[in-house]
C-alpha positions in Angstrom: -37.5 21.0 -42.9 -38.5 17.6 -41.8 -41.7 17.1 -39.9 -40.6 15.7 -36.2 -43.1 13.1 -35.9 -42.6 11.9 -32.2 -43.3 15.9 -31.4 -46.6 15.7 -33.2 -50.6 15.2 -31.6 -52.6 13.9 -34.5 -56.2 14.2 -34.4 -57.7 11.7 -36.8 -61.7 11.7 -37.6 -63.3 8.5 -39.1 -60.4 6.6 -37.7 -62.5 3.7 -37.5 -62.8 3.5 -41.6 -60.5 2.4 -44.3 -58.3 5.5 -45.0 -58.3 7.1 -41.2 -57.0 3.5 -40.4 -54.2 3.6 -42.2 -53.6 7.2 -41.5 -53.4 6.2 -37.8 -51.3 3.0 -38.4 -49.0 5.3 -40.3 -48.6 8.4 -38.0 -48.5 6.0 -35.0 -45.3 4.3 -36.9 -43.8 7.6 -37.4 -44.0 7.7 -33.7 -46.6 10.7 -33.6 -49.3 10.4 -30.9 -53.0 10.2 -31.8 -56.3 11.1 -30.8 -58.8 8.5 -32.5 -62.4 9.5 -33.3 -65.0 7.8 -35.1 -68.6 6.4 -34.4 -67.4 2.8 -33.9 -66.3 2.1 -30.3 -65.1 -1.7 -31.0 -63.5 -1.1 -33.8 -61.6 2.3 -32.2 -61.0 0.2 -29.2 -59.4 -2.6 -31.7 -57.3 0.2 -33.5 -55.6 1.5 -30.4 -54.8 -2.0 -28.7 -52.7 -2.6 -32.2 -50.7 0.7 -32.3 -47.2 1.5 -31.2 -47.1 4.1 -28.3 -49.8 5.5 -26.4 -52.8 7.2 -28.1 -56.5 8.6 -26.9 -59.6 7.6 -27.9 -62.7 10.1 -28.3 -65.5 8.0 -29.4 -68.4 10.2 -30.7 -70.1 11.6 -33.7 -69.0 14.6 -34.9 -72.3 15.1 -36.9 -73.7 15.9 -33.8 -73.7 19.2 -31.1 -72.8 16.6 -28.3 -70.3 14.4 -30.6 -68.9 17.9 -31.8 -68.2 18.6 -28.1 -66.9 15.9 -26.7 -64.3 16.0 -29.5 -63.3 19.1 -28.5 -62.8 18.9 -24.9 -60.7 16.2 -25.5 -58.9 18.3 -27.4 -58.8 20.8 -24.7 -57.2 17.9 -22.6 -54.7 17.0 -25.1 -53.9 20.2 -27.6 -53.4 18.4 -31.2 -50.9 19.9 -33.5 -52.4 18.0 -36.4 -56.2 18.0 -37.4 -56.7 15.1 -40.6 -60.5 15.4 -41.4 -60.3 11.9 -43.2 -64.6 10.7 -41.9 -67.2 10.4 -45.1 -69.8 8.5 -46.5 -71.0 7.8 -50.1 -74.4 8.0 -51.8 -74.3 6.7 -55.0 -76.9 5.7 -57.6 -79.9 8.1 -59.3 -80.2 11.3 -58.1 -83.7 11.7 -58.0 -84.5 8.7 -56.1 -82.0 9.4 -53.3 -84.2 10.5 -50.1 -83.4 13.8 -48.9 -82.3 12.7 -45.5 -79.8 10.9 -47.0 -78.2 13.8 -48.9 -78.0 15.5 -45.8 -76.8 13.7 -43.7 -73.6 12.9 -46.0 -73.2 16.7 -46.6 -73.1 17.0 -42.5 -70.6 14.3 -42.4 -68.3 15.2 -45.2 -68.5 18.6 -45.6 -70.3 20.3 -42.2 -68.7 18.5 -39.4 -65.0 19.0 -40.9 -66.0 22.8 -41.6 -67.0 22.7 -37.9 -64.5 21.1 -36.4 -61.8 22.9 -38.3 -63.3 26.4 -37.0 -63.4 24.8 -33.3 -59.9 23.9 -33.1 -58.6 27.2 -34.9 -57.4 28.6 -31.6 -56.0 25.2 -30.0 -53.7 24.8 -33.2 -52.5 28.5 -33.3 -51.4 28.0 -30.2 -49.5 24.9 -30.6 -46.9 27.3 -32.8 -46.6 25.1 -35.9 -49.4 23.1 -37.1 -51.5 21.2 -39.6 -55.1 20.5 -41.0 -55.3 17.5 -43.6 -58.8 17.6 -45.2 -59.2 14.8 -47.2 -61.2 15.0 -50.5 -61.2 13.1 -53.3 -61.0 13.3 -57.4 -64.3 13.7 -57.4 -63.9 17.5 -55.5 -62.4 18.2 -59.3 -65.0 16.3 -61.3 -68.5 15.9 -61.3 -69.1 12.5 -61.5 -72.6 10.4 -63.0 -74.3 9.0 -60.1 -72.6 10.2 -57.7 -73.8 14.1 -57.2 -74.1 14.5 -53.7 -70.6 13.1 -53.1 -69.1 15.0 -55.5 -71.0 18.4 -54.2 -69.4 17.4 -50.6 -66.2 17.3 -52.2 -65.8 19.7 -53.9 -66.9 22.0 -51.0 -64.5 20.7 -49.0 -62.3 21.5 -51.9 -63.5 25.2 -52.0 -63.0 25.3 -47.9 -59.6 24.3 -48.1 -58.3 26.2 -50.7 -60.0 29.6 -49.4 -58.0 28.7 -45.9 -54.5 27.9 -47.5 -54.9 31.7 -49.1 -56.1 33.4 -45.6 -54.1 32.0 -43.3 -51.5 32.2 -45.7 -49.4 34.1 -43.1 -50.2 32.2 -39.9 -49.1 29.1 -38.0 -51.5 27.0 -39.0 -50.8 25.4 -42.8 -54.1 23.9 -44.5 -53.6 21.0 -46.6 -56.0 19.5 -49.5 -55.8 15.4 -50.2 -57.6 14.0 -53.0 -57.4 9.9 -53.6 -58.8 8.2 -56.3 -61.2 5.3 -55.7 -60.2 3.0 -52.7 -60.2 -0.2 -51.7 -62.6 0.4 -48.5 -66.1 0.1 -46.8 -67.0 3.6 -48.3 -67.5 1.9 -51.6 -70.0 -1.0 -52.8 -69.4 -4.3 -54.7 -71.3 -2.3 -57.2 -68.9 0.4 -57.1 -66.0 -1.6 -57.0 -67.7 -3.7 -60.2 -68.0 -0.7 -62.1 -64.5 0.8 -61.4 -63.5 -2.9 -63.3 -65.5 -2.2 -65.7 -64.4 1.3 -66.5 -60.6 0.5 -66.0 -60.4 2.9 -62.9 -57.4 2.1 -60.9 -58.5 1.3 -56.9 -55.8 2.0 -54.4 -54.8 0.2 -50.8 -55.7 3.0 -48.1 -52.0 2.5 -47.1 -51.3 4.6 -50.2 -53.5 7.4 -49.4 -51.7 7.1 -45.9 -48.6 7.3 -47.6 -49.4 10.4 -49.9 -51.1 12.1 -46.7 -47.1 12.0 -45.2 -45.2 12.7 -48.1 -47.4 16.0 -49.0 -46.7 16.8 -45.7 -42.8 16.8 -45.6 -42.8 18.1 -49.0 -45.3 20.9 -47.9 -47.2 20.4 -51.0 -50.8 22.4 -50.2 -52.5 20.1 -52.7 -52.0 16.5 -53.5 -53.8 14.4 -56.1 -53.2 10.5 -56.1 -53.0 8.7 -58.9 -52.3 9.2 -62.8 -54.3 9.7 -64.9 -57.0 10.7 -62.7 -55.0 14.0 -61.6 -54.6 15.1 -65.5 -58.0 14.3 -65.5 -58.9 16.7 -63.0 -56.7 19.4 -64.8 -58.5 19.2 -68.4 -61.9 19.3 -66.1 -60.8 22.7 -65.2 -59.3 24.0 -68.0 -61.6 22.1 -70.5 -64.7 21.2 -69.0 -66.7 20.1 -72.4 -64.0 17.4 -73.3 -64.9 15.8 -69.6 -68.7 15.9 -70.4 -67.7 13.6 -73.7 -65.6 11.7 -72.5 -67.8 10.3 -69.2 -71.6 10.5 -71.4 -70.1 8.1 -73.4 -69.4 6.6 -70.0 -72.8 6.8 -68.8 -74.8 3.3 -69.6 -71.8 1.6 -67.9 -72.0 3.6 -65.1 -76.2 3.7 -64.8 -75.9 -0.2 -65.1 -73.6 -0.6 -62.0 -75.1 2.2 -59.8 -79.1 3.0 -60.9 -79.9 -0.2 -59.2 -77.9 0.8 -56.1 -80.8 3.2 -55.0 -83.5 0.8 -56.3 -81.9 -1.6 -53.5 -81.9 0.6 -50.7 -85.2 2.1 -50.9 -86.5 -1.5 -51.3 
């Protein structure tokens, strides 16, 4: 059955970023109404002048208690029947030099605050009958990628999360969905990033195609959604066959140390 789009309240985090941009523009043109929250205020404000229909704006950072809050009691005001976790952050480079504050705070933001959210808003989706959470991950929640640990431990936690949710509330009203781009064409990643993706040959996708995916894995009620070939057969011998990964990205690894070591060198400079 066809998701009625105009009957739909779509909470979007990080809708100030690349892919929860497009995700708005996207629902909003479907005729859903949305509830935009990120931590920029002029670039939210920006978003919502441009959008078909009328939308709310919740400017905070879910991060935080108060943020966290605020969220929520707009949510009170206006019950979503859609929750798309889309906010994160990247730290890339050499593991060992990345300052612990930094690790943390993108495990909060990609992992921590969805969790947290998601658990907050458990009893305002049940009781819209139907409804929807849309936890965006990434190919790296499948693979464990050089450089980029912490990321990929966010991600594949949020992986885990989703997962054990589509299995217990298997049975309920609320359906949990997992969506896992490839690398993207936004802010999230550095020229450096973007260089080595070149140099590697990895594909890098418009946002509007995660926003696309995002509604097609939702009218085909597909609980988990990989973009992007062949990064998804990737992620499948990863599972099955984890050795022929480790090969296959050591022989990998001076590109990828050449792009990204220097990354951390730069920022602690």
């Amino acid at each position: 059955m066809a998701i009625q789009w105009q009957h739909q309240v779509c909470l979007i985090t990080g809708a100030s970023g690349g892919i929860g941009e497009a995700i708005a523009r996207k629902l909003a043109g479907l005729g859903a109404s949305l509830i935009l929250t990120g931590r920029n205020s002029a670039k939210l404000s920006e978003l919502l002048e441009s959008l078909p229909g009328r939308h709310t704006v919740a400017c905070a950072d879910i991060t935080t208690a108060d943020g966290l809050d605020k969220v929520v009691a707009v949510c009170h005001e206006h019950p979503p029947t859609m929750l798309v976790n889309s906010a994160g952050i990247n730290e890339i480079g050499d593991f060992s030099a990345i300052p612990m504050a930094r690790i943390e705070a993108l495990l909060t933001t990609n992992l921590t605050a969805p969790i947290a959210l998601t658990q907050r808003l458990l009893p305002v989706l049940q009781r819209a009958g139907k409804s929807y959470v849309v936890n965006v991950g990434s190919t790296f929640g499948s693979i464990g990628f050089p450089c980029h640990a912490a990321y990929c431990a966010s991600k594949f936690g949020l992986r885990g999360f989703t997962e054990s949710l589509i299995r217990e509330y298997a049975h309920s009203s609320v359906n949990f969905f997992y969506l896992a781009p490839r690398a993207t064409q936004t802010a999230i990643n550095s020229d450096a990033v973007v260089s080595m993706n070149k140099a590697l040959g990895n594909q890098m996708d418009p946002p509007e195609r995660v926003a696309d995916a995002l509604v097609a894995q939702l009218e085909g009620n597909k609980s988990r959604w990989f973009i992007g070939f062949p990064e998804k057969l990737f992620a499948r011998i990863n599972g099955a066959f984890p050795g022929i990964v480790d090969r296959a990205l050591i022989k990998k690894l001076p590109v990828i140390q050449r792009f990204l070591t220097s990354v951390t060198k730069e920022k602690l400079s």
